[in-house]
N, C-alpha and C positions, 0 to 999 in steps of 0.2 A: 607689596611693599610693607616690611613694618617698622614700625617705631617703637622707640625707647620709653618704657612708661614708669612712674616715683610710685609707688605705695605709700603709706602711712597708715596707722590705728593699730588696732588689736581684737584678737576671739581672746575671747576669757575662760578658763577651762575649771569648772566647779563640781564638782570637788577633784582637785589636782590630780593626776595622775603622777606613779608612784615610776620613775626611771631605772625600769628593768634594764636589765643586762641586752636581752633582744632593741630596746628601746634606744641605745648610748649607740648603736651601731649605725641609726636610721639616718636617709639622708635629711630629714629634718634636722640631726643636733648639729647646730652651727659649730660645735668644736669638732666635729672629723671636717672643718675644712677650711680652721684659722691659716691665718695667711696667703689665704685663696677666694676672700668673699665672693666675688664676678664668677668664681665657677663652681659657687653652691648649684646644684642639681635640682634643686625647688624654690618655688615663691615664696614659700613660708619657711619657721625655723622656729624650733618648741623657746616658751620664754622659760629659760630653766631657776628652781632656785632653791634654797636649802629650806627642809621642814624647818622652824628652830625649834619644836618638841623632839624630832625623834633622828633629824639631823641627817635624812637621806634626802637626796634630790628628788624635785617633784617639778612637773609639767605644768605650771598653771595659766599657760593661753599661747596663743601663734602670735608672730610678730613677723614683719616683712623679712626675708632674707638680707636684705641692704636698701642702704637707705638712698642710695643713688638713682639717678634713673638708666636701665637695663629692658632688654626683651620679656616681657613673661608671659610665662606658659600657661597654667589651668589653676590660677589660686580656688577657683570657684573648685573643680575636682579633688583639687588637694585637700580643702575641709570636708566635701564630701567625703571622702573615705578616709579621715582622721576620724571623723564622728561615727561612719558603719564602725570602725575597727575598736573604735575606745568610747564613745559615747555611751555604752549602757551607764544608766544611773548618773549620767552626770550631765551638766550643762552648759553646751555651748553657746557665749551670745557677743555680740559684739562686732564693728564694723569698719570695713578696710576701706580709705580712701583712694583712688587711682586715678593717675592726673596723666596724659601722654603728651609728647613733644609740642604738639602742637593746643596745647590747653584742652582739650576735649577733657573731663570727668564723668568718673562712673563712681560708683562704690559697690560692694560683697555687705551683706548685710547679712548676720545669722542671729535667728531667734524664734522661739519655740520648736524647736528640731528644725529648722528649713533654713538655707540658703539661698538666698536673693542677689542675682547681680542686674542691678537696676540699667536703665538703658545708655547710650552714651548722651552725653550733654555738650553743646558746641558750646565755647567761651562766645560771653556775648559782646 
């Protein structure tokens, strides 16, 4: 059986990554799938925003796909291979809270290159 679990937080992406053309297609950019939140394809979704020097969109951290509570899948794999694929040289850190139906919490915690999803925790 599963349950419906809320995310909340943020990974912080230092020094931003630059939104290539390859990059605008990914199923992370929450815009290939405005008016369809519930059936984004991942946990996560780049937080996008404009340089304001040089005025090209940049990747500066992940953020839950929606803010509701839904099924999910592999947030822990999804930064894993965010950070193999774009991590040289830069720094991911920051930590997602995850609450399911039934109050149980966990959290994704990333910092100094690693990925931690701590254990589950029963409401007391």
């Amino acid at each position: 059986m599963s349950v419906n679990m809320t995310m909340d937080g943020r990974i912080d992406i230092e020094p931003p990554i630059h939104l290539t053309a390859a990059l605008s297609g990914s199923r992370h950019n929450a815009a290939n799938h405005k008016g369809r939140p519930a059936t984004i394809p991942a946990d996560l979704v780049f937080d996008i925003e404009t340089d304001p020097v040089t005025g090209q969109q940049i990747i500066t951290g992940l953020v839950p796909a929606v803010s509701f509570g839904r099924k999910v899948g592999s947030p822990y794999a999804e930064i894993e291979h965010l950070m193999a694929a774009h991590g040289c040289g830069r720094v991911f850190s920051g930590t997602l809270d995850i609450t399911d139906d039934e109050g149980s919490t966990s959290e994704i915690t990333v910092k100094d290159g690693h990925v931690e999803w701590s254990d589950w925790e029963d409401p007391q």
